[in-house]
DRENMIKOL-877994 format. One record per residue (C-alpha): residue in three letters; x, y, z. Coordinates in steps of 0.25 Angstrom, whole numbers. Layout:
BEGIN
{keke: ALA	px: X	py: Y	pz: Z}
...
//
This chain:
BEGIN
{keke: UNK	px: 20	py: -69	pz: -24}
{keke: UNK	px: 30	py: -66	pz: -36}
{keke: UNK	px: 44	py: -62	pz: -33}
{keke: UNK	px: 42	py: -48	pz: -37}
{keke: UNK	px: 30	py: -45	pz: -27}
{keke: UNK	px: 38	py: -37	pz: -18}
{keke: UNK	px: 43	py: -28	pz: -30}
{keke: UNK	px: 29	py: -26	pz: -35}
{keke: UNK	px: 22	py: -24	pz: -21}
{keke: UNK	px: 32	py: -13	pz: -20}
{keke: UNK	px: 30	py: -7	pz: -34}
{keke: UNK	px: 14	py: -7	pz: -33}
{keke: UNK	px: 16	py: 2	pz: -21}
{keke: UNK	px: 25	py: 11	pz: -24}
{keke: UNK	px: 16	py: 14	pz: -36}
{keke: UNK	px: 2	py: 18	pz: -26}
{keke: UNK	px: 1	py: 32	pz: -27}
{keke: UNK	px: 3	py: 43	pz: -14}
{keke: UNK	px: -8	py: 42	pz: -8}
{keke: UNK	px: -14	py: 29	pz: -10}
{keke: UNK	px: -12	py: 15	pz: -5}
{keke: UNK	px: -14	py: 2	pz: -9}
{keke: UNK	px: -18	py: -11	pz: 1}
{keke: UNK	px: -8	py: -22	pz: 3}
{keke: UNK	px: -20	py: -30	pz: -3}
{keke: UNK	px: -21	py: -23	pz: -17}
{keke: UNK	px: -8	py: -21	pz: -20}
{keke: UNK	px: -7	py: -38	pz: -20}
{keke: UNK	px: -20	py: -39	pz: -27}
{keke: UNK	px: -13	py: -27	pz: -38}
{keke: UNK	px: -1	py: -36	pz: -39}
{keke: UNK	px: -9	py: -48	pz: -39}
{keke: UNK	px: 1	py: -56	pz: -31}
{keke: UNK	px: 2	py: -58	pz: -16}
{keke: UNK	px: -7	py: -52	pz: -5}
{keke: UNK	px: -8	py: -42	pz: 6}
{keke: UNK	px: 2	py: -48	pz: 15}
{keke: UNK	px: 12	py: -51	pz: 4}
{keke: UNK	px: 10	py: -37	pz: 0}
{keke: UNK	px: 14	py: -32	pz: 14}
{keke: UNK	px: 25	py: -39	pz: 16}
{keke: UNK	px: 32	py: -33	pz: 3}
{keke: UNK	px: 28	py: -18	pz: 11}
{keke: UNK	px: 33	py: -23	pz: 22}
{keke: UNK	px: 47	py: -29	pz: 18}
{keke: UNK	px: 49	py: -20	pz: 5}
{keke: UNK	px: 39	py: -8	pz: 7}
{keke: UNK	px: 47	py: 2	pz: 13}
{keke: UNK	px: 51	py: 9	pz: 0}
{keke: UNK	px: 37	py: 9	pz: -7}
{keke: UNK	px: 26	py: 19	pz: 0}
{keke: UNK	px: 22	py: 9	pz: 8}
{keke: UNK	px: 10	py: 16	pz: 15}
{keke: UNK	px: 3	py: 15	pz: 3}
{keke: UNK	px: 0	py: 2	pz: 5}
{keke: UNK	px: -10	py: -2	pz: 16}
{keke: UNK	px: -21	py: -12	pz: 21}
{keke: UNK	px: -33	py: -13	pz: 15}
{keke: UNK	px: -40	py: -7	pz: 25}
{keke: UNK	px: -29	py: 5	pz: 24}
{keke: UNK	px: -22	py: 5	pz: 36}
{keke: UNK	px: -7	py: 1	pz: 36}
{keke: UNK	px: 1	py: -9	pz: 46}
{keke: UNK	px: 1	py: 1	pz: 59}
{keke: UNK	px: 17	py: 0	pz: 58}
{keke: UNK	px: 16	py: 7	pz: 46}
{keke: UNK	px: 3	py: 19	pz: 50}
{keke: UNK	px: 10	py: 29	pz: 55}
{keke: UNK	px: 22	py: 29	pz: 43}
{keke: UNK	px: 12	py: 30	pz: 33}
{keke: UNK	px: 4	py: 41	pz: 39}
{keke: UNK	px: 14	py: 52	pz: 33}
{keke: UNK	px: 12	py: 45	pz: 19}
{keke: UNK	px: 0	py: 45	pz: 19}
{keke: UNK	px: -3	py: 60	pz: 23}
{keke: UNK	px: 7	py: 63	pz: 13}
{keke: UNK	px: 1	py: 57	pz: 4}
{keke: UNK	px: -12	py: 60	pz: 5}
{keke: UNK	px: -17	py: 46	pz: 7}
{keke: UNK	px: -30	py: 47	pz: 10}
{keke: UNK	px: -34	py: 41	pz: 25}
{keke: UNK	px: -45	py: 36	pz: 32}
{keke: UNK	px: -51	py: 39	pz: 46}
{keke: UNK	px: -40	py: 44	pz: 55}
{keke: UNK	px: -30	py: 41	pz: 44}
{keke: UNK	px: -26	py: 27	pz: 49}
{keke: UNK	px: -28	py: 21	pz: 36}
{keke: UNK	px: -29	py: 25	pz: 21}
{keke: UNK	px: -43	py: 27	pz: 15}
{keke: UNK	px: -43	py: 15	pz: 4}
{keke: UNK	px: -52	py: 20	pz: -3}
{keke: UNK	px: -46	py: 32	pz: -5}
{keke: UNK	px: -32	py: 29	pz: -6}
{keke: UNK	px: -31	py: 18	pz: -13}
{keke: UNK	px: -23	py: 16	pz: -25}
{keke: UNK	px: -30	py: 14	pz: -39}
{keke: UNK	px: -20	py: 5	pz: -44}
{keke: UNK	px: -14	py: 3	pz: -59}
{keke: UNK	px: -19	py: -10	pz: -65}
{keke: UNK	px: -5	py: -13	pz: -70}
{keke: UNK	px: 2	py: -14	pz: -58}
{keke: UNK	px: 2	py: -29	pz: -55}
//
């Protein structure tokens, strides 16, 4: 990983839109540098002051630690939500990215 991960994992999210999300996954393939895990940890450590419920599994869920926070978000929000609204609907939510944010 470069030095400046952290700052641009951080600066990726807090660019996704209300409403939308992107996957741990995608936002390191966008920044073409580290991986899921990598990218987790920076949310972990250093999320808190970024819209951190924006940013979820693959499959749309979050760490159930985090589920019940990010319920209030996402109904403010509008993020659209699938079945009995325990995950987000990726097809639906996700964010179409800017090429130019790597």
């Amino acid at each position: 990983m470069k030095p400046d991960f952290t700052d641009r994992v951080l600066d990726l999210v807090e660019r996704i839109p209300p409403g939308q999300v992107l996957s741990y996954g995608l936002i390191a393939e966008i920044l073409q540098d580290g991986g899921p895990r990598q990218v987790g940890r920076v949310m972990a450590l250093e999320g808190a002051a970024v819209p951190w419920w924006r940013v979820v599994r693959a499959d749309g869920s979050l760490p159930a630690s985090h589920a019940i926070n990010a319920q209030e978000h996402y109904r403010d929000e509008r993020t659209p939500m699938r079945g009995n609204g325990s995950a987000v609907d990726m097809p639906l939510a996700l964010w179409r990215f800017d090429d130019d944010v790597s």
